[in-house]
N, C-alpha and C positions, 0 to 999 in steps of 0.2 A: 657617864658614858652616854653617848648618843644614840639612839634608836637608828639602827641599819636604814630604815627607810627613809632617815633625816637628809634632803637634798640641798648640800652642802655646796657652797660657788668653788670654781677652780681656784688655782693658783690666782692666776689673771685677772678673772672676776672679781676676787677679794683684793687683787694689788688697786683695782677701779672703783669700787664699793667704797675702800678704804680713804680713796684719793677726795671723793665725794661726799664723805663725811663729815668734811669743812665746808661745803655750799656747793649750791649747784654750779655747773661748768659747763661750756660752749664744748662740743670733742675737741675744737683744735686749740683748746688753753687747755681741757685736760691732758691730749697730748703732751703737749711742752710739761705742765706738771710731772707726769707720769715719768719724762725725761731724766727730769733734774731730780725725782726722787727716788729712781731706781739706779740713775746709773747708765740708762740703755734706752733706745729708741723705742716706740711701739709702732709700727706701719699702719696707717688710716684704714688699711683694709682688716686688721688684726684690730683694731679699736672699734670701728664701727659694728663687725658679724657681732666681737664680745658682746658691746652694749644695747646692742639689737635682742641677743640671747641672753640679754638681761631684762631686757624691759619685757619681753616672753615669759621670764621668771616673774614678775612683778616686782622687783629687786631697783627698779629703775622707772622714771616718767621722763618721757622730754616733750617740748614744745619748739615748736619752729618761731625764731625770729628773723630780723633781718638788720644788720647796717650798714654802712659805706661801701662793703667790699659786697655785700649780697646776703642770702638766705644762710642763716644756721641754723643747728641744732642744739637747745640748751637741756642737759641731765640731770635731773635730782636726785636723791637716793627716798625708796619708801621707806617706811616702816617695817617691811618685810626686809626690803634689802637692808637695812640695819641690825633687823633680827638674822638672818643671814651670816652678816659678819661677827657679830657674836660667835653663834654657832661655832664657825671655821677658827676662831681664835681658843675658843673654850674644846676641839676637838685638836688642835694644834699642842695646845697643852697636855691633853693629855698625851697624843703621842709621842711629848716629849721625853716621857718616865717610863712610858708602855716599855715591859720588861724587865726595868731595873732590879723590881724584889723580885726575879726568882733565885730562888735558895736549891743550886745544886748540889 
């Protein structure tokens, strides 16, 4: 069980964390990633405030580069954001069972 005061990433967070886990990403190839493996769109303005309020977290680093088309933004995941998604997988787990033994 995880300690109440464990600050756990959203849904979205861990769908981005997760995505990041494979190397870092430009947002607009995480976008397309995030696409193709959920199924659904993420709007740049929903990907950006998230990753913003991630690297707020420490959960995230990015660095500005630039090529042909102009300036981006490249995402890593920390060691915190790792430990992070942990967390949220090992609290997911649990509340996959939460409930099952009670014995009416």
């Amino acid at each position: 069980m995880l300690p109440d005061n464990m600050n756990l990433p959203s849904t979205k967070e861990f769908e981005l964390l997760a995505l990041l886990m494979h190397g870092e990403q430009a947002g607009r190839d995480l976008a397309k990633l995030y696409q193709r493996e959920a199924g659904r769109k993420i709007s740049y303005g929903t990907l950006y405030v998230t990753l913003n309020r991630m690297e707020d977290h420490k959960w995230v680093s990015s660095r500005e580069d630039t090529d042909d088309v102009g300036k981006f933004t490249i995402y890593t995941i920390t060691s915190g954001g790792r430990s992070a998604v942990n967390s949220f997988r090992s609290n997911a787990k649990g509340l996959s069972v939460f409930g099952l033994e009670i014995q009416t």
